[in-house]
C-alpha positions as CSV (number, residue, x, y, z in Angstrom):
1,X,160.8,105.4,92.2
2,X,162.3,102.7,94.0
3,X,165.2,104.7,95.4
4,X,162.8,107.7,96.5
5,X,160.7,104.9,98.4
6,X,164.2,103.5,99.7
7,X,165.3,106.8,100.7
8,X,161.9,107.7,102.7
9,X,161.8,104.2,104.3
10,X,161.7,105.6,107.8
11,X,159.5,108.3,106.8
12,X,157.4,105.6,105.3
13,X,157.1,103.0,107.8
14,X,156.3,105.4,110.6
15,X,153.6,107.1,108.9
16,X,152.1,103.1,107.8
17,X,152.6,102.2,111.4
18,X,150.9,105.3,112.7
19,X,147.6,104.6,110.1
20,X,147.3,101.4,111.3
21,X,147.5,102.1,115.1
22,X,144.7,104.8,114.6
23,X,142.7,102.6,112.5
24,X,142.5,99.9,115.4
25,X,142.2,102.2,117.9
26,X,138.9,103.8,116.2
27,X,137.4,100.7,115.4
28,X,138.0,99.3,119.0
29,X,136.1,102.2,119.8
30,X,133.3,101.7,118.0
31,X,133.0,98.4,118.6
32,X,133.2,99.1,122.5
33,X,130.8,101.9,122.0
34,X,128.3,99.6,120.0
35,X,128.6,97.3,122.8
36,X,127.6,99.5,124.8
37,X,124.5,100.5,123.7
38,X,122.9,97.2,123.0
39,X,123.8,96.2,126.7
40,X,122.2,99.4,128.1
41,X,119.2,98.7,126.0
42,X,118.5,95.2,127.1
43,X,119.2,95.9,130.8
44,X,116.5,98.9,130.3
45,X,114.2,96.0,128.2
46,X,114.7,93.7,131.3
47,X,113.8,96.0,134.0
48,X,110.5,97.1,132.2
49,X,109.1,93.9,132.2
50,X,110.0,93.0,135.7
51,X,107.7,96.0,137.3
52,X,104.9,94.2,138.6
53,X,102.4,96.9,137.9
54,X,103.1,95.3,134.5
55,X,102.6,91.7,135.0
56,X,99.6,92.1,136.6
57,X,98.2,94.3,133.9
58,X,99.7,91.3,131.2
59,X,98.4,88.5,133.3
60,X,94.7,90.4,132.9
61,X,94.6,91.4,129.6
62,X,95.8,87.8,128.7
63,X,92.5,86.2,130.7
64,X,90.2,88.9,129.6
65,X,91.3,87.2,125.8
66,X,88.6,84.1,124.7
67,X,90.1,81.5,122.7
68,X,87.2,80.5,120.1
69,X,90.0,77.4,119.6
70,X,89.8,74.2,121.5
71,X,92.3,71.5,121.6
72,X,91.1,67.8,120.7
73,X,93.2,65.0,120.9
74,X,92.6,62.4,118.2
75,X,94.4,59.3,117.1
76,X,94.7,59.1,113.4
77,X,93.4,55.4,111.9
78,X,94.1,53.8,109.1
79,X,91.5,55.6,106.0
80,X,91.1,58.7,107.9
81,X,90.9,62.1,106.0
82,X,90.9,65.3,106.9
83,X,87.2,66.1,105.8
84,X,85.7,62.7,108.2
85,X,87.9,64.0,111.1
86,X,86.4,67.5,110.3
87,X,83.1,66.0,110.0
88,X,83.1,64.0,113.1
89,X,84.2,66.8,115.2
């Protein structure tokens, strides 16, 4: 077996060389292709939110929207809990 594979060495060797030049060349490819696509796709995510027909409808929805939420700013003291802060507020 060893003789056959020493005999064929050239044979061999091209045809291992040739795998591995096609195998990088197709994964360069897909990787390039990939690429591609997720760099069209933000550029297209970019330019849709930049139309200002858009922000103005975002900007109006968003002030149309009530908050029943409001924000009080309260020191915590020593023998507070959570149910007299609730309490007192």
């Amino acid at each position: 077996m060893y003789e056959m594979f020493r005999k064929n060495w050239n044979r061999t060797s091209y045809f291992g060389l040739t795998l591995v030049i096609i195998t990088v060349s197709l994964l360069l490819a897909v990787v390039y292709k990939s690429d591609e696509r997720v760099v069209k796709k933000s550029e297209s995510f970019k330019t849709s939110s930049e139309i200002p027909d858009i922000k103005t409808f975002k900007q109006f929805l968003f002030n149309q929207i009530k908050s029943p939420f409001s924000n009080i700013n309260y020191e915590i003291k020593k023998g507070d809990t959570i149910q007299k802060i609730l309490k007192k507020y």
